[in-house]
C-alpha positions in Angstrom: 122.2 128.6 103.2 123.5 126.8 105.8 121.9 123.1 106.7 122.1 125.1 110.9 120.5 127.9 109.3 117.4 126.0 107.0 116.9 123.3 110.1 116.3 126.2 112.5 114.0 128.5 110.4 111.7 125.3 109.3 111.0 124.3 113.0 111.6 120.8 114.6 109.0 117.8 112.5 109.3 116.1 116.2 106.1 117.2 118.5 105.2 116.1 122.3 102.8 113.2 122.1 100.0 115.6 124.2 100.5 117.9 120.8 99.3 114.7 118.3 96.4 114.4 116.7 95.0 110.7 115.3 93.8 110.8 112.0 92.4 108.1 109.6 93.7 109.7 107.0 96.6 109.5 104.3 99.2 112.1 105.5 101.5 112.1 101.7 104.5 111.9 104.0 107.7 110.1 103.1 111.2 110.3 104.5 114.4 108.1 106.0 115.7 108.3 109.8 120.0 107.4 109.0 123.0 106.9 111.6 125.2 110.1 111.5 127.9 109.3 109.4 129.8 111.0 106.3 127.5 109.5 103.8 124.3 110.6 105.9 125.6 114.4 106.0 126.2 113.9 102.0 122.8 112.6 101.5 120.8 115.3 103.9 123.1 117.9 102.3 122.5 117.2 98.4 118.5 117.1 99.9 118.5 119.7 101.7 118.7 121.5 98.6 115.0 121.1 97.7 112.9 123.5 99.9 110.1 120.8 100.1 112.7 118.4 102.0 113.3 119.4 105.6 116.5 118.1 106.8 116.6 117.4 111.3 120.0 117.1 113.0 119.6 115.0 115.9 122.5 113.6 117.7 123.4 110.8 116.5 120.9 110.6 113.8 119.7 112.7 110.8 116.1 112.6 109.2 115.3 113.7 105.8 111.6 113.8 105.7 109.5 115.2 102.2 105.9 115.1 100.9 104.5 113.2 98.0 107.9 111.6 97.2 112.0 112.0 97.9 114.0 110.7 95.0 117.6 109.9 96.0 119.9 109.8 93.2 123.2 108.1 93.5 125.2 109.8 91.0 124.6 113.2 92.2 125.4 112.1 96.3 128.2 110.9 95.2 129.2 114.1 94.2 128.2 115.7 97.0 130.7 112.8 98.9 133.3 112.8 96.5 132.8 109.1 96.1 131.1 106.6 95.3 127.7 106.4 96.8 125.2 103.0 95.4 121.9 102.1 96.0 123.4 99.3 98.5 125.5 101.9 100.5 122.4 104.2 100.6 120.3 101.3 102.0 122.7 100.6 105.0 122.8 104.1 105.8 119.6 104.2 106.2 118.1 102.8 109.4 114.7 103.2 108.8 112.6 104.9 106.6 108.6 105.1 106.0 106.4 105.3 103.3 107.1 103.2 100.0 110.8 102.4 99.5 111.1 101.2 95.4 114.7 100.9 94.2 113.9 102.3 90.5 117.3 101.5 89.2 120.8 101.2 90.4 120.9 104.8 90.7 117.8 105.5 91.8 115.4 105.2 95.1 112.5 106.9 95.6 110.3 107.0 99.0 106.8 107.8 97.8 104.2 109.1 100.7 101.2 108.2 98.8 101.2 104.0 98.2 99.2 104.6 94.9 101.8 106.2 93.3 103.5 103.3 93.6 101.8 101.3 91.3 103.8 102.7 87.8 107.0 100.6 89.4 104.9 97.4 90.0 104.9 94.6 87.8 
């Protein structure tokens, strides 16, 4: 299925601040905002693959947003790109991201929505 295709039948993530709603609570949310580039269009495709990641085209940028956690592995983006993609080129593509951010290895980040899971990576 097309990313076109996907992006339009799971809705936009964006909403009109008079549609927000505050909460105090934990939302489990986790995802990365990235320039548009050839490595961004690698990454959202290779998770786009995973029908609990919604993938948003916006013009210059492209969010890849998930619950719980996203895990980004290196080896298989690079596939996907047909080079090389590291744990440092991932970073710089990325502009901003939120929830936790723990580099596991040098072939694997993970965004985790829920700061407790966290703790397992902590020293």
């Amino acid at each position: 299925m097309s990313n076109v295709a996907r992006d339009a039948s799971q809705g936009n993530i964006f909403k009109s601040m008079k549609d927000i709603e505050f909460k105090q609570t934990i939302s489990d949310q986790c995802g990365v905002t990235m320039n548009d580039s050839v490595e961004a269009r690698a990454i959202a495709e290779y998770m786009n693959e995973d029908p609990n990641v919604t993938v948003t085209h916006n013009p210059a940028t492209i969010r890849v947003d998930g619950r719980g956690k996203l895990i980004f592995k290196m080896d298989e983006i690079s596939e996907f790109l047909g080079r090389e993609m590291t744990a440092e080129i991932f970073e710089v593509n990325t502009s901003t991201h939120y929830g936790r951010m723990v580099r596991v290895d040098d072939n694997t980040v993970v965004l985790f929505g829920n700061m407790d899971d966290v703790f397992e990576y902590i020293e």
